[in-house]
Z-matrix of the N, CA and C atoms (Angstrom, degrees):
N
C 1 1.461
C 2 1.525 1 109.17
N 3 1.177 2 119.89 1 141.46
C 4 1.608 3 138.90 2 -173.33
C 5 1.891 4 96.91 3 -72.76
N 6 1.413 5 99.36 4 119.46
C 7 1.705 6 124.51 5 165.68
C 8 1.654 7 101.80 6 -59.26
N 9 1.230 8 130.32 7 99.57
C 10 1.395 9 124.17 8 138.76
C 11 1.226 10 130.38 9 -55.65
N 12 1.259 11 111.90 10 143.92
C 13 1.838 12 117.16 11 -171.37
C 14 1.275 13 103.75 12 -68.77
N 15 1.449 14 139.83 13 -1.18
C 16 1.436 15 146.01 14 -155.81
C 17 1.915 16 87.83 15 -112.65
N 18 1.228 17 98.15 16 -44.36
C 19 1.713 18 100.98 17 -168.22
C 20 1.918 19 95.01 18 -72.43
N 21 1.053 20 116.70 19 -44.70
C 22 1.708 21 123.54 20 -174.56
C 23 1.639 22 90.72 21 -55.07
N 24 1.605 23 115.08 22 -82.88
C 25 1.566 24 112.80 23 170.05
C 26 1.532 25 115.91 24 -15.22
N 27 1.071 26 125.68 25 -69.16
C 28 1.312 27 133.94 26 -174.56
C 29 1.776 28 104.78 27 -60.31
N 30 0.881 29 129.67 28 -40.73
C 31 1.554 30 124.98 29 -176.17
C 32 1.462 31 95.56 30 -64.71
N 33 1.476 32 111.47 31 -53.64
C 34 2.004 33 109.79 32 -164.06
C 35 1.263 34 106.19 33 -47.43
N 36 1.996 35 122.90 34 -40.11
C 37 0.932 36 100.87 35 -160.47
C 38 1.755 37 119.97 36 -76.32
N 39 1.851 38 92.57 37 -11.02
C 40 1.700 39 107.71 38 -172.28
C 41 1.117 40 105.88 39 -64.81
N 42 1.258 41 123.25 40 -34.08
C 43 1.563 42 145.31 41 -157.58
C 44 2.010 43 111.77 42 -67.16
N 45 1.517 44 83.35 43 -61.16
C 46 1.154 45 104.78 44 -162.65
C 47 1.878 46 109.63 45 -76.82
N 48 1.803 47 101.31 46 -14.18
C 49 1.218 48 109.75 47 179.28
C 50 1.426 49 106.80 48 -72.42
N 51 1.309 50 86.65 49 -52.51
C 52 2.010 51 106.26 50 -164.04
C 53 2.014 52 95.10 51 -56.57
N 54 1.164 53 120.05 52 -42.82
C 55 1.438 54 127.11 53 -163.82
C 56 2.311 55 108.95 54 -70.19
N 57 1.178 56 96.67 55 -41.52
C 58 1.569 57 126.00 56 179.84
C 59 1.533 58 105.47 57 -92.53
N 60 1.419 59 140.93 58 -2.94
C 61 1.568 60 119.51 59 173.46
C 62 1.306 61 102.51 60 -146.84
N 63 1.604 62 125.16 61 0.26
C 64 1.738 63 131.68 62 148.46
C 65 0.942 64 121.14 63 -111.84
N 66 1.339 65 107.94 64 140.90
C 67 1.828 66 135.38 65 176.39
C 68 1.830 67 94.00 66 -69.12
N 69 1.226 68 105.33 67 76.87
C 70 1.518 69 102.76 68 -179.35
C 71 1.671 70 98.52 69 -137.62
N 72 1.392 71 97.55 70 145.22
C 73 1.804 72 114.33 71 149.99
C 74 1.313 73 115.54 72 -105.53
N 75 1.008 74 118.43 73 53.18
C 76 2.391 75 128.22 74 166.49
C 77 1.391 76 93.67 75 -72.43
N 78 1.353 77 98.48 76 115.48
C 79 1.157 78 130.04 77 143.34
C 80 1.734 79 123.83 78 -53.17
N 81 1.316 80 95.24 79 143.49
C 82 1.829 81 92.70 80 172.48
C 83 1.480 82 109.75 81 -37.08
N 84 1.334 83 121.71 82 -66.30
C 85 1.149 84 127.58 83 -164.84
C 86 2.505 85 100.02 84 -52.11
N 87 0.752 86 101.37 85 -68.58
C 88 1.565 87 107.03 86 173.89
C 89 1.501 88 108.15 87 -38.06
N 90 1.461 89 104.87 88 -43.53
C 91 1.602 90 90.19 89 -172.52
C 92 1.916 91 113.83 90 -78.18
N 93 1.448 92 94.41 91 -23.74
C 94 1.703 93 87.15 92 160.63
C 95 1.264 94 134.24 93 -88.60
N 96 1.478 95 119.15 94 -19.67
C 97 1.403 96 117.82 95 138.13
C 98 1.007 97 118.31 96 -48.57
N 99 1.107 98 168.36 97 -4.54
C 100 1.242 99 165.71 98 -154.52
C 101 1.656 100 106.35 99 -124.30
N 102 1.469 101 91.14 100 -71.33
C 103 1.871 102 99.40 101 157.03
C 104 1.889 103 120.16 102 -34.99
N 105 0.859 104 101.64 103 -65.80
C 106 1.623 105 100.31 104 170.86
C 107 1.139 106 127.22 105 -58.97
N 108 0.994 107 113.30 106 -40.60
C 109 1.614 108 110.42 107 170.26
C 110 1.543 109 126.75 108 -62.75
N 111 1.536 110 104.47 109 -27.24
C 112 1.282 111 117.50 110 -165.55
C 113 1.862 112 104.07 111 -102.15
N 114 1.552 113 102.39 112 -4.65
C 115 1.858 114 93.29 113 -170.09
C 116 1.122 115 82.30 114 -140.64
N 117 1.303 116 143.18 115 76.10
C 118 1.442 117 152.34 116 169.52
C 119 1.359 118 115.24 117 -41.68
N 120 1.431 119 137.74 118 156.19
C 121 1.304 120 113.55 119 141.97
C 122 1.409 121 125.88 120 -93.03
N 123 1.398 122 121.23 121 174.23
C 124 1.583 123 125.81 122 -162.17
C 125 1.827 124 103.87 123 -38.77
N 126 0.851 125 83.91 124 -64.23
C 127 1.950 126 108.81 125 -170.26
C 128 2.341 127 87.72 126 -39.58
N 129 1.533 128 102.55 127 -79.09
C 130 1.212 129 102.84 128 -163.26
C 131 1.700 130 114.61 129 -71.31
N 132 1.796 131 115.14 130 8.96
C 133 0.965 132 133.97 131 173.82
C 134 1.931 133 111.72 132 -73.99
N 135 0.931 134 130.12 133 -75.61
C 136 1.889 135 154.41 134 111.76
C 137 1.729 136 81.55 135 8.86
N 138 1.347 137 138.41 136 -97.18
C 139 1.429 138 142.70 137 -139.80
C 140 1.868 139 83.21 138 -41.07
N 141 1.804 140 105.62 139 -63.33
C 142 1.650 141 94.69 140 -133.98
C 143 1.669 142 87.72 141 -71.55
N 144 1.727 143 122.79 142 -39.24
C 145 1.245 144 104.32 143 -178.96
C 146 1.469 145 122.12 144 -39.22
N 147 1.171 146 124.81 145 -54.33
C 148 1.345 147 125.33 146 -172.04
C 149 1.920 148 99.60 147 -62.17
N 150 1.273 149 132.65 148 7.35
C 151 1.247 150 113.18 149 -167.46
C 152 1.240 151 98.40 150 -109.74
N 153 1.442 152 92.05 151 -35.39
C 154 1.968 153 104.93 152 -176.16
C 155 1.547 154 103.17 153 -74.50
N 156 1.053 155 144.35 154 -54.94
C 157 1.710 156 149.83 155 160.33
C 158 1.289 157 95.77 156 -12.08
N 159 1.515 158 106.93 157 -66.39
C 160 1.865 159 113.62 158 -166.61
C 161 1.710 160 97.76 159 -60.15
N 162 1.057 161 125.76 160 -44.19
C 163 1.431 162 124.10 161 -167.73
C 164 1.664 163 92.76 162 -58.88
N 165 1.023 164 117.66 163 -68.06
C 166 1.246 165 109.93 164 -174.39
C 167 1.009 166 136.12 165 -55.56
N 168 1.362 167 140.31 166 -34.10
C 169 1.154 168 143.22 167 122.47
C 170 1.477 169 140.88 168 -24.62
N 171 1.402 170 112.47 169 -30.39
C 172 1.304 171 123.16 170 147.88
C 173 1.692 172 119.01 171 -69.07
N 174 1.067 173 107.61 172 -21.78
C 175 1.682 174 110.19 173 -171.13
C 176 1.518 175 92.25 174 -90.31
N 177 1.429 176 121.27 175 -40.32
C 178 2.084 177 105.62 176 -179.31
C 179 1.392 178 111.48 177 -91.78
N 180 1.275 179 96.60 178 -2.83
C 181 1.921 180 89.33 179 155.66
C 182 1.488 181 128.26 180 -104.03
N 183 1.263 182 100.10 181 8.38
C 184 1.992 183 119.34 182 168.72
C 185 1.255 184 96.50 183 80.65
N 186 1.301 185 128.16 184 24.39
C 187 1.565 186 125.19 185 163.13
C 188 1.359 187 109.00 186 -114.37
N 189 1.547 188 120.08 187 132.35
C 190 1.696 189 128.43 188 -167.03
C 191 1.639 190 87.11 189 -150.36
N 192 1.612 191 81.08 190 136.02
C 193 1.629 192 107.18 191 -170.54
C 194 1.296 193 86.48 192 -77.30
N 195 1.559 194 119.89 193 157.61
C 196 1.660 195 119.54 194 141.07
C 197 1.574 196 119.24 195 -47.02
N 198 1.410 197 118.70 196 134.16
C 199 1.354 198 124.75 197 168.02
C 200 1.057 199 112.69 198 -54.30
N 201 1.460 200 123.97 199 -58.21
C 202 1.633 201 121.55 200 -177.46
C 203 1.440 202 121.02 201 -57.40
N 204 1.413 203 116.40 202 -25.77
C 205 1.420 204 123.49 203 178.34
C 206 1.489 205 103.84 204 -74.38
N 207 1.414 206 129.09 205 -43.23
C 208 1.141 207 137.56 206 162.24
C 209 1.563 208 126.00 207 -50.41
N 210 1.084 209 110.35 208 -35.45
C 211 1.760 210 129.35 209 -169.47
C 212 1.731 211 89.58 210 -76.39
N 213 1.471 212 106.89 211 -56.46
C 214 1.234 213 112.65 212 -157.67
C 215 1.767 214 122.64 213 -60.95
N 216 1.706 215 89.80 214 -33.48
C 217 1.399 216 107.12 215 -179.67
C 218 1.405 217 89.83 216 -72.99
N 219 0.906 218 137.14 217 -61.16
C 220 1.466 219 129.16 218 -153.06
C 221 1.571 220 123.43 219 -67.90
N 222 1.616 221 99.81 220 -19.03
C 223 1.478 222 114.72 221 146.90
C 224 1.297 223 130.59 222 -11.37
N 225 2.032 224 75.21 223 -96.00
C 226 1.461 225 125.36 224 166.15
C 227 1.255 226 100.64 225 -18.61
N 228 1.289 227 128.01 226 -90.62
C 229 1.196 228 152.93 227 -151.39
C 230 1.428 229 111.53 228 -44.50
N 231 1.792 230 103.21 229 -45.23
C 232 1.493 231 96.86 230 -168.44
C 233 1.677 232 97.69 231 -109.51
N 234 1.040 233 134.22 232 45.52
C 235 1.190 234 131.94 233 -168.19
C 236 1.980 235 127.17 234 28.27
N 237 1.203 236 92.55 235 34.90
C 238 1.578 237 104.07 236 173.01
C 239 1.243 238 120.05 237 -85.28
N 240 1.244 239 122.54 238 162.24
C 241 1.245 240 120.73 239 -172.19
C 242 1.899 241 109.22 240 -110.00
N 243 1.316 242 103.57 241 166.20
C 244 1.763 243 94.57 242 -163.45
C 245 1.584 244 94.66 243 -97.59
N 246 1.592 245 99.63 244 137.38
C 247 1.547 246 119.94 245 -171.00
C 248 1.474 247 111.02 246 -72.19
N 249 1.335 248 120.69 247 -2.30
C 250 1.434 249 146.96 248 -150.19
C 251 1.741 250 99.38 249 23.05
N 252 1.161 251 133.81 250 35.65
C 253 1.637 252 122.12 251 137.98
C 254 1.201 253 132.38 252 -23.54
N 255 1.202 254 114.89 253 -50.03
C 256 1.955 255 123.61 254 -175.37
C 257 1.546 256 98.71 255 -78.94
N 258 1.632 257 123.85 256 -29.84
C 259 1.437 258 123.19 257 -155.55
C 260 1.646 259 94.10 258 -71.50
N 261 1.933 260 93.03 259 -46.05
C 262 1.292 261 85.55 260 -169.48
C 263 1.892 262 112.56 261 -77.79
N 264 1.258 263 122.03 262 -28.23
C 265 1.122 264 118.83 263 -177.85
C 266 1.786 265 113.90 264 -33.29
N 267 1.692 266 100.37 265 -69.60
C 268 1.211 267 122.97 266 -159.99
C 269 1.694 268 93.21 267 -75.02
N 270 1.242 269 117.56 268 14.45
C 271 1.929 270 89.66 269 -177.48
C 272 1.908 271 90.28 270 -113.65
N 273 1.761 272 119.25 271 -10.64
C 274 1.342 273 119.00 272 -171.30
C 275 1.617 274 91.02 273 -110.22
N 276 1.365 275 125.11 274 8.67
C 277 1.800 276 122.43 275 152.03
C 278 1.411 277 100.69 276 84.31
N 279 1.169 278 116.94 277 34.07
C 280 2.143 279 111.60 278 -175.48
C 281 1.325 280 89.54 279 -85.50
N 282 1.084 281 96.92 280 163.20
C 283 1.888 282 102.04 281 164.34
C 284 1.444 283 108.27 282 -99.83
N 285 1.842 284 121.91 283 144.41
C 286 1.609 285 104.31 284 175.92
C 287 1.808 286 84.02 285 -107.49
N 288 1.519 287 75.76 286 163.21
C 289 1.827 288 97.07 287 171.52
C 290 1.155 289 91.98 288 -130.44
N 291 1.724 290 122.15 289 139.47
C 292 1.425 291 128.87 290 169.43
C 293 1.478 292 103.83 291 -103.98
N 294 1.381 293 95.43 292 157.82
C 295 1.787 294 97.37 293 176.91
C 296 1.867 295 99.19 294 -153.74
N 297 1.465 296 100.26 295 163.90
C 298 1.606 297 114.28 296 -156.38
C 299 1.751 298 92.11 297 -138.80
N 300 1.042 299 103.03 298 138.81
C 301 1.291 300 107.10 299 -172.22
C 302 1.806 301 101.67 300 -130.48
N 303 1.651 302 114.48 301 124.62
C 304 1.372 303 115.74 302 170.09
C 305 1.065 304 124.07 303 -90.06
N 306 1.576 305 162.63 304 119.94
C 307 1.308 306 142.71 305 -149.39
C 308 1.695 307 89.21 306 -147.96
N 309 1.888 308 105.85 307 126.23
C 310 1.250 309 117.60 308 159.45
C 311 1.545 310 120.12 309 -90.25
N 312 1.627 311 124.16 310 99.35
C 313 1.506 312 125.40 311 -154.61
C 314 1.597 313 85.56 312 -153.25
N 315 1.179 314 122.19 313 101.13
C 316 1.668 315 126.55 314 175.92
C 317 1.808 316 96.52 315 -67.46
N 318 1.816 317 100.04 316 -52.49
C 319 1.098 318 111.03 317 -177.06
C 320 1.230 319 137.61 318 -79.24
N 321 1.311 320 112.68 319 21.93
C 322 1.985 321 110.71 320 -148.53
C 323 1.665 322 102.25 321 85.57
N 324 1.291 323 79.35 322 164.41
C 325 1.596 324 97.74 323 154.62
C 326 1.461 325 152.71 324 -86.77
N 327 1.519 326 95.46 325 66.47
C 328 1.852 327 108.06 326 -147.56
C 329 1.378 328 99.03 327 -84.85
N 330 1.727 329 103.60 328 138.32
C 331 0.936 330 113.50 329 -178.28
C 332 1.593 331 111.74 330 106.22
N 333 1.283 332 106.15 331 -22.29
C 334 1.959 333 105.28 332 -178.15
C 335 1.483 334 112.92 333 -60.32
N 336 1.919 335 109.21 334 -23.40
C 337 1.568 336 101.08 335 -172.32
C 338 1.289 337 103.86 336 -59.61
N 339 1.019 338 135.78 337 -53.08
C 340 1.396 339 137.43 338 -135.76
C 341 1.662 340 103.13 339 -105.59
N 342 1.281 341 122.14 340 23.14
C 343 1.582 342 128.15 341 165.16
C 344 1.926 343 106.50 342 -146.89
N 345 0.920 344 129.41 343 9.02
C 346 1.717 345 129.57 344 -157.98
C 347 1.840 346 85.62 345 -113.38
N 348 1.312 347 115.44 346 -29.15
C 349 1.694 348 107.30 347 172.14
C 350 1.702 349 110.02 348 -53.78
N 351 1.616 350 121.39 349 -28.99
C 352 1.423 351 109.81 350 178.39
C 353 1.391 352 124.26 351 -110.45
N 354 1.537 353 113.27 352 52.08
C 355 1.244 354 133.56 353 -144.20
C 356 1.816 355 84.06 354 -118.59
N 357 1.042 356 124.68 355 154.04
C 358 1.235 357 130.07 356 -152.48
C 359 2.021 358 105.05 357 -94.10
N 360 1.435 359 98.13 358 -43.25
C 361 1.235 360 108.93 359 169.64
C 362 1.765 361 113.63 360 -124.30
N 363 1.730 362 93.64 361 154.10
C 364 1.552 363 94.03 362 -161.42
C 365 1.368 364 117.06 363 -76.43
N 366 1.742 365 111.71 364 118.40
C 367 1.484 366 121.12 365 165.20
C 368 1.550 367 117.38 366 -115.59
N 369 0.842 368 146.10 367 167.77
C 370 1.798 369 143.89 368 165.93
C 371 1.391 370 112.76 369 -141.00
N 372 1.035 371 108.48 370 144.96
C 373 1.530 372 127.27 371 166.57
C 374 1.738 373 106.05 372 -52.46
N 375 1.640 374 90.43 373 132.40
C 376 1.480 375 78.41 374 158.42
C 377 1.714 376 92.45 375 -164.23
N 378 1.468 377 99.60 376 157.48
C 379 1.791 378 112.71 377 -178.20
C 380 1.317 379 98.45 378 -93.62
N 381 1.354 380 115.10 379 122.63
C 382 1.268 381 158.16 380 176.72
C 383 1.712 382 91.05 381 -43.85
N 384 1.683 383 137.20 382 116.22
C 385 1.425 384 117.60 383 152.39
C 386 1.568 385 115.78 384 -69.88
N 387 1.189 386 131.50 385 -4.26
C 388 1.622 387 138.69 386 167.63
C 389 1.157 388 116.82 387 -45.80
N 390 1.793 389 126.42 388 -62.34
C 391 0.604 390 138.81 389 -162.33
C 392 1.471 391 122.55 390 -157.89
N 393 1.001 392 95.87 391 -11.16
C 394 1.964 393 117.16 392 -179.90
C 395 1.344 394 114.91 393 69.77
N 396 0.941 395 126.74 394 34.59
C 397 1.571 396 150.44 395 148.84
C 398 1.707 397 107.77 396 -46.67
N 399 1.073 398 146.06 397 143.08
C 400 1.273 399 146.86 398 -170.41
C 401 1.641 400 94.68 399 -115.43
N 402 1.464 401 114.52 400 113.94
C 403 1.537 402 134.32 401 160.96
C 404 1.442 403 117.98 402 -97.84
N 405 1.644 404 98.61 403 -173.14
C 406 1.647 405 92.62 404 -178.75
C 407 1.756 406 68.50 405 -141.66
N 408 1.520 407 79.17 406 146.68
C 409 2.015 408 107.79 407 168.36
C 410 1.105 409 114.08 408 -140.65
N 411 1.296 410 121.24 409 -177.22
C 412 1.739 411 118.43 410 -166.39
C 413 1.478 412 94.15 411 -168.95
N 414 1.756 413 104.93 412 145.22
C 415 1.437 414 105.97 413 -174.54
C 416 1.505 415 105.04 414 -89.91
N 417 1.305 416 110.37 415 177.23
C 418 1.504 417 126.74 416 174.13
C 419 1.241 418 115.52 417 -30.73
N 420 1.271 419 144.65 418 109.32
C 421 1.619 420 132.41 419 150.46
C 422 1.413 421 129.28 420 -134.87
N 423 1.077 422 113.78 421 -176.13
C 424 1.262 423 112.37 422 168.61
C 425 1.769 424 126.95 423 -114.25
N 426 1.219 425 100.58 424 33.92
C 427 1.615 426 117.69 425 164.96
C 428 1.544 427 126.91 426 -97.74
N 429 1.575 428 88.34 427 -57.48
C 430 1.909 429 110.74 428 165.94
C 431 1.265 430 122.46 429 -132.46
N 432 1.194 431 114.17 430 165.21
C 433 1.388 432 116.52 431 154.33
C 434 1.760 433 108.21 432 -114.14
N 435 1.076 434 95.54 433 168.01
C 436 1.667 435 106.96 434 177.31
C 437 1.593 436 117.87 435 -156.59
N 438 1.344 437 110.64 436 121.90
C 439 1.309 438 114.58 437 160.82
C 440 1.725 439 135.96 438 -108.50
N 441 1.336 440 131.01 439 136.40
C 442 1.248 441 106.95 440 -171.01
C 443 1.672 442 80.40 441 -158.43
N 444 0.864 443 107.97 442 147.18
C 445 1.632 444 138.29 443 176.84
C 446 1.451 445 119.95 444 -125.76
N 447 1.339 446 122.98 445 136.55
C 448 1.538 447 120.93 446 -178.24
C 449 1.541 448 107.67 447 -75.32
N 450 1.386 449 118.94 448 160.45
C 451 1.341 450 121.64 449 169.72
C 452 1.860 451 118.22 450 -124.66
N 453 1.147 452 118.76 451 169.79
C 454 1.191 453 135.40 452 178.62
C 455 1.704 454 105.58 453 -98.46
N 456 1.611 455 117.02 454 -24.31
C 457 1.182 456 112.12 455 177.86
C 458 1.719 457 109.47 456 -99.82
N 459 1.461 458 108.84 457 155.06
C 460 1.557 459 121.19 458 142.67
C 461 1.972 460 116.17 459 9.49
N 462 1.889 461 97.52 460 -75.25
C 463 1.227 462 83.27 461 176.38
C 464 1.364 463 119.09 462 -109.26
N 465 1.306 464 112.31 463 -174.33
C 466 1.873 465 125.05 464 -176.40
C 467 1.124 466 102.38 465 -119.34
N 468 1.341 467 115.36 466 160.79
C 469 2.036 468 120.71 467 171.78
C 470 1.327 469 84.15 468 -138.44
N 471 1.473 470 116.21 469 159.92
C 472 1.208 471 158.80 470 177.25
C 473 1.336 472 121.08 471 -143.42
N 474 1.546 473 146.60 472 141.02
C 475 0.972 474 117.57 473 167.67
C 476 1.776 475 87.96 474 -162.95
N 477 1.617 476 117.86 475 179.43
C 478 0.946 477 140.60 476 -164.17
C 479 1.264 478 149.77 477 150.26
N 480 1.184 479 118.57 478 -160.19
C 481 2.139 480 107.30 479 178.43
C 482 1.340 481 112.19 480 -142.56
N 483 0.868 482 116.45 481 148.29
C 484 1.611 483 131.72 482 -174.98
C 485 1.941 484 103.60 483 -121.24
N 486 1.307 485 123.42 484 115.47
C 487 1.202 486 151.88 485 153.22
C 488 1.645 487 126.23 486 -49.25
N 489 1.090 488 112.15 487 -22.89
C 490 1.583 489 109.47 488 -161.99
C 491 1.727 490 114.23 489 -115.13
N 492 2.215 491 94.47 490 28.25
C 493 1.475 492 101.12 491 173.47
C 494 1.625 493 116.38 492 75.13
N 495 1.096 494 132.87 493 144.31
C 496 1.514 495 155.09 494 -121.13
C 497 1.245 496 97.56 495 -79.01
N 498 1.936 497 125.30 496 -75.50
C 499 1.342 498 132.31 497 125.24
C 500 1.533 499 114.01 498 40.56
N 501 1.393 500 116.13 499 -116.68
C 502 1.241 501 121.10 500 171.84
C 503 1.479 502 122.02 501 -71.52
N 504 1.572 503 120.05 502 -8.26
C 505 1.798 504 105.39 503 173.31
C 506 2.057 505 95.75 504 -57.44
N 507 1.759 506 101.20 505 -42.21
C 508 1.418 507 96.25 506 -156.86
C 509 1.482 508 116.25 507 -63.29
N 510 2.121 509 106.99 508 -24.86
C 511 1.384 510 105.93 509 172.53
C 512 1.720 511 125.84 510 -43.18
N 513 1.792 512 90.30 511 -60.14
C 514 1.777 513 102.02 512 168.05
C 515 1.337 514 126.09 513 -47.11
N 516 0.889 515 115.61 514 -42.35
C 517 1.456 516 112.27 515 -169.42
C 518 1.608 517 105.04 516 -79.21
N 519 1.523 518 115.51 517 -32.85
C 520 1.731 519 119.36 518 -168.39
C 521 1.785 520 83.16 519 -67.10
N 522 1.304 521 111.62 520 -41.78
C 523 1.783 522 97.27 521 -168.32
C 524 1.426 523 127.37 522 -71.68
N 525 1.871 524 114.68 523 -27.94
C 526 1.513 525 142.67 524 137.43
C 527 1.732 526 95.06 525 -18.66
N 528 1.466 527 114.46 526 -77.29
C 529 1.567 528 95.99 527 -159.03
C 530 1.537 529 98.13 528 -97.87
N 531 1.153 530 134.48 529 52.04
C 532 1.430 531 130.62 530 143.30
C 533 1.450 532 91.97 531 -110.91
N 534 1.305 533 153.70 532 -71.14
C 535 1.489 534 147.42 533 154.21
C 536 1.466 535 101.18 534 -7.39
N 537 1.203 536 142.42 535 -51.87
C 538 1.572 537 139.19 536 -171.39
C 539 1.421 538 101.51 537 -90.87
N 540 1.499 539 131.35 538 -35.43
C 541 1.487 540 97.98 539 -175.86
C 542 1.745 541 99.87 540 -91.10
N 543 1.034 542 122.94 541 -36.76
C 544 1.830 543 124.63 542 170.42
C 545 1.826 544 103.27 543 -12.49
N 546 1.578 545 96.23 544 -47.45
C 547 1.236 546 112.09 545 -164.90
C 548 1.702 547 126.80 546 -88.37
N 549 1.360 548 112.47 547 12.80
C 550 1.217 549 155.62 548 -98.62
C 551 2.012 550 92.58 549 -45.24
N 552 1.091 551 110.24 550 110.68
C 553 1.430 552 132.34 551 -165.39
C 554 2.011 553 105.75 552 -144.85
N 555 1.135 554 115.95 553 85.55
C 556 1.388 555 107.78 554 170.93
C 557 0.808 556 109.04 555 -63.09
N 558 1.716 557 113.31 556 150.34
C 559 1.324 558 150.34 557 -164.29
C 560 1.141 559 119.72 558 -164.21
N 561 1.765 560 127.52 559 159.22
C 562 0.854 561 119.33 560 170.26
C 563 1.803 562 92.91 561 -151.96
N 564 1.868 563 115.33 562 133.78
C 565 0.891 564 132.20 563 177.05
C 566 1.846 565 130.57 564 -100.74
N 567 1.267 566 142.38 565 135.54
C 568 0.820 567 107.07 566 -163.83
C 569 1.695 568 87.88 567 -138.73
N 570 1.359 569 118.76 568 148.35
C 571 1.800 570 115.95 569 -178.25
C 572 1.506 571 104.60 570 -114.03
N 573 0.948 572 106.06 571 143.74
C 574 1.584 573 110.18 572 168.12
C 575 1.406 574 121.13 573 -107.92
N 576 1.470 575 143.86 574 117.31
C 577 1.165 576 118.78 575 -174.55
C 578 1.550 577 109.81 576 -80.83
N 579 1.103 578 112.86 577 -161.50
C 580 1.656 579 112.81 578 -155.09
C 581 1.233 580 116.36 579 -99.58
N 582 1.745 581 122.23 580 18.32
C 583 1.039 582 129.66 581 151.92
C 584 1.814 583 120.08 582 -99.44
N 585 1.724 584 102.33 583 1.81
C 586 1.248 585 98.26 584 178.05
C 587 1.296 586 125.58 585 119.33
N 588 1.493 587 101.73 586 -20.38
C 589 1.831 588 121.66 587 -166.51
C 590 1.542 589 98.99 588 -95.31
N 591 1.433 590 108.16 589 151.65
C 592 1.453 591 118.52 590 -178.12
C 593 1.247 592 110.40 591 -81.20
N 594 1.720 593 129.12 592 98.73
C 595 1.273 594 122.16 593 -179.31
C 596 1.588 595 125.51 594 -127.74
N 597 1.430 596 94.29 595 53.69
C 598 1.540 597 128.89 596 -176.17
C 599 1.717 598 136.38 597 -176.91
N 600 1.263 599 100.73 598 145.78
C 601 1.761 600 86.64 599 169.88
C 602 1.428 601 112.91 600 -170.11
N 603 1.478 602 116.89 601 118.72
C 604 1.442 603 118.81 602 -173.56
C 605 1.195 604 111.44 603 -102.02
N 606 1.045 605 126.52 604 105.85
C 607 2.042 606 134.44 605 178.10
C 608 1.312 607 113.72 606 -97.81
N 609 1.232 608 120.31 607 157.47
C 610 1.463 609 136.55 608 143.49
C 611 1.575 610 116.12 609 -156.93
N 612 1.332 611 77.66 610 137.29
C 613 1.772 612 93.52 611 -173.22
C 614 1.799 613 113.40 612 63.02
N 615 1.049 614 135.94 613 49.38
C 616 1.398 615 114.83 614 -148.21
C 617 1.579 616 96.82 615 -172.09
N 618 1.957 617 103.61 616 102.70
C 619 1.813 618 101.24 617 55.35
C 620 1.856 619 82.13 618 -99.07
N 621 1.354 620 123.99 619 179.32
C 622 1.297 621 123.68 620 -169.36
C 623 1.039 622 88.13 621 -101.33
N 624 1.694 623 109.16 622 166.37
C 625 1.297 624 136.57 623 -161.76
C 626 1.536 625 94.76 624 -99.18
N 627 1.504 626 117.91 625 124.11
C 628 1.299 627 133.99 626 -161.35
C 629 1.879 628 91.19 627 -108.63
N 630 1.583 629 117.96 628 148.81
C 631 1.294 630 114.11 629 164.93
C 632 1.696 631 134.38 630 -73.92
N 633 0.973 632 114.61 631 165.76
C 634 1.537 633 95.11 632 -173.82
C 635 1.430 634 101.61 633 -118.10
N 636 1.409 635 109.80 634 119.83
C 637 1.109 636 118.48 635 -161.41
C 638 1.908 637 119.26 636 -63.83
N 639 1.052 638 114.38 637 147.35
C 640 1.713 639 119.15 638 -170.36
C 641 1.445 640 92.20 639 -83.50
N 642 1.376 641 90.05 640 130.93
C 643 1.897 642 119.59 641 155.94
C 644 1.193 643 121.31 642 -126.15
C-alpha cells in the first residue's frame, strides 16, 4: 500500500516522541514495530478489537487464554517478530500474571497526561494516528508487556502480563487505577494469577452510568 505524506508526518512525530521522552535504544526496525501496532489499519483495527473483547470476556467468565498463544498470534498476524520475553521469562522460572483492562472513554483517555506520571510502572500518553483518540503505551521491558489499541467505540481494552510475580503485578495495576480514576475515566481492571484464576480487580465508576434516553 502507497505511504501518504500525512502517514510519513505522522510517524516523525511517533518517532521523535518515543526517541526524546524514553530511556530507550529502538532501533529503526522497533520503532516501526511499534508504529504498526499502535496505528493499525481499518481491517487490522476491527481484527485486534474483536480479539481483545474475546479476552475479556474470557477473563469474566474464568476462562484466560495463554498469553503466549495470544502474543504469538498477534505476531503472526502483524508480521512482527518475537521479542523472546516469554522465552526468557519462563527459562529464569517467574510466574506471568495477565491482566485486561475495560476503559469507559467515548473520547480517549483525556486527562491521563497529567496523572499517568505517578503511575507505578512506565506508561505515556500518546494520540492515537487512527483516529486521535488519546492511549497509553509503554516501551520495551522486561517487567511487562502491554497492549492497547484505540477504538471508534465508547469503550477501550488494554490488556497484558506482568513478570515480576502476583505481589507487585497487583501494586502496578492498584496505582494504574488511581492514575485512571484521578483522571476521572471509568474502568475496570481485572488480574489473573498465574494459574489463570481471577485474583483481583480495580474499578471505578463501573459498569458506568449510561444516559437514559428521552422520549
Amino acid at each position: 500500500m502507497q505511504v501518504t505524506k500525512a502517514e510519513l508526518d505522522s510517524f516523525h512525530k511517533f518517532a521523535v516522541a518515543v526517541v526524546t521522552t524514553e530511556s530507550t535504544d529502538a532501533t529503526w526496525e522497533d520503532l516501526i514495530d511499534r508504529w504498526r501496532i499502535e496505528n493499525p489499519t481499518s481491517d487490522e483495527f476491527e481484527e485486534n478489537v474483536a480479539a481483545i473483547q474475546e479476552a475479556v470476556e474470557e477473563m469474566e467468565q474464568g476462562r484466560m487464554r495463554p498469553f503466549e498463544e495470544f502474543d504469538a498470534e498477534f505476531r503472526a498476524r502483524h508480521n512482527l517478530p518475537s521479542d523472546g520475553l516469554s522465552e526468557r521469562h519462563n527459562m529464569s522460572g517467574d510466574k506471568e500474571c495477565h491482566f485486561a483492562i475495560s476503559f469507559h472513554a467515548p473520547d480517549g483517555l483525556v486527562g491521563i497526561d497529567k496523572t499517568i506520571g505517578s503511575c507505578s510502572f512506565r506508561l505515556y500518553a500518546y494520540t492515537s494516528g487512527y483516529n486521535g483518540k488519546v492511549v497509553l503505551t509503554a516501551p520495551s521491558n522486561d517487567v511487562f508487556e502491554w497492549y492497547m489499541d484505540s477504538s471508534d467505540y465508547d469503550e477501550m481494552f488494554a490488556s497484558g502480563n506482568f513478570f515480576a510475580g502476583i505481589d507487585d503485578a497487583k501494586k502496578h495495576l492498584r496505582s494504574l487505577s488511581k492514575c485512571l480514576t484521578a483522571a476521572d475515566i471509568p474502568h475496570s481492571i481485572g488480574l489473573d494469577d498465574p494459574n489463570g484464576e481471577l485474583c483481583a480487580t480495580f474499578e471505578y465508576q463501573w459498569p458506568p452510568t449510561m444516559p437514559v434516553p428521552v422520549t
